[in-house]
N, C-alpha and C positions, 0 to 999 in steps of 0.2 A: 504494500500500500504506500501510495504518495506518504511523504512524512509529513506535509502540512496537512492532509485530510486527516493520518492519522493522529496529529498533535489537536485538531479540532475535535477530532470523536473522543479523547482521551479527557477531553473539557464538557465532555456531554452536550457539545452543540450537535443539534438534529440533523439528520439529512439534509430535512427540508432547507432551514438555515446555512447549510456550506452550500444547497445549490442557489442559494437565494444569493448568499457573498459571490459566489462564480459567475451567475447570470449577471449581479450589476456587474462586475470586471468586468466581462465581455461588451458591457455597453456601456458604464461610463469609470472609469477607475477609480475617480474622485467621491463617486457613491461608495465604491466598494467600501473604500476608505473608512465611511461613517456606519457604515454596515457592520463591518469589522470592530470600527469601537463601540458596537450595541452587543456586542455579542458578548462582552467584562471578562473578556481573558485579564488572567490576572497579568501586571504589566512586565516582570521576566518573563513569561511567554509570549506575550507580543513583539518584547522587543527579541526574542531570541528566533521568532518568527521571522522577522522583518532582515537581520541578520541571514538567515538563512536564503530567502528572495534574494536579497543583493551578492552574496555571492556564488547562486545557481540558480538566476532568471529560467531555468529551463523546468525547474519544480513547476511553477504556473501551467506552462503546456502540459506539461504530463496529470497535473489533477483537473484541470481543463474534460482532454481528453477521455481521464478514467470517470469523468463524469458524465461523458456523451455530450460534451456541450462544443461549440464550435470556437475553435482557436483564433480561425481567420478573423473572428468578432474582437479579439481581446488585440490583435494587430491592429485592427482598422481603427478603434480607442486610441490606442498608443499613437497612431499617426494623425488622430483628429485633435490630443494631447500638443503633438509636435508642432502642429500650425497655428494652434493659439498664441 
């Protein structure tokens, strides 16, 4: 299992809740964001979280993916990010 899905399950956020965090990604990052700080991970897991993303951007895709949710979505954010 992705280690961020399973650092989420291991916090008892629902399914429902990491697809809900993965759906805003995919469509606006900025929500994920606030999404994520609704969810009161306590704040060493957030930030070990957050740690994690930055040094293997590719976790995202892969819990994306083992979500069945589409990646091209979480690019096309990233580059509507880039033109602001």
């Amino acid at each position: 299992m992705n280690p961020i899905l399973a650092m989420l399950k291991e916090h008892n956020i629902s399914d429902a809740q990491i697809s809900e965090l993965f759906q805003a990604l995919t469509q606006n990052p900025l929500a994920a964001m606030a999404t994520l700080g609704q969810l009161n991970l306590p704040q060493e897991k957030l930030q070990s979280l957050m740690e994690q993303l930055m040094q293997n951007p590719a976790l995202i895709k892969e819990a994306v993916e083992e979500l069945g949710l589409d990646f091209s979505k979480v690019e096309e954010a990233k580059q509507r990010l880039q033109n602001n």
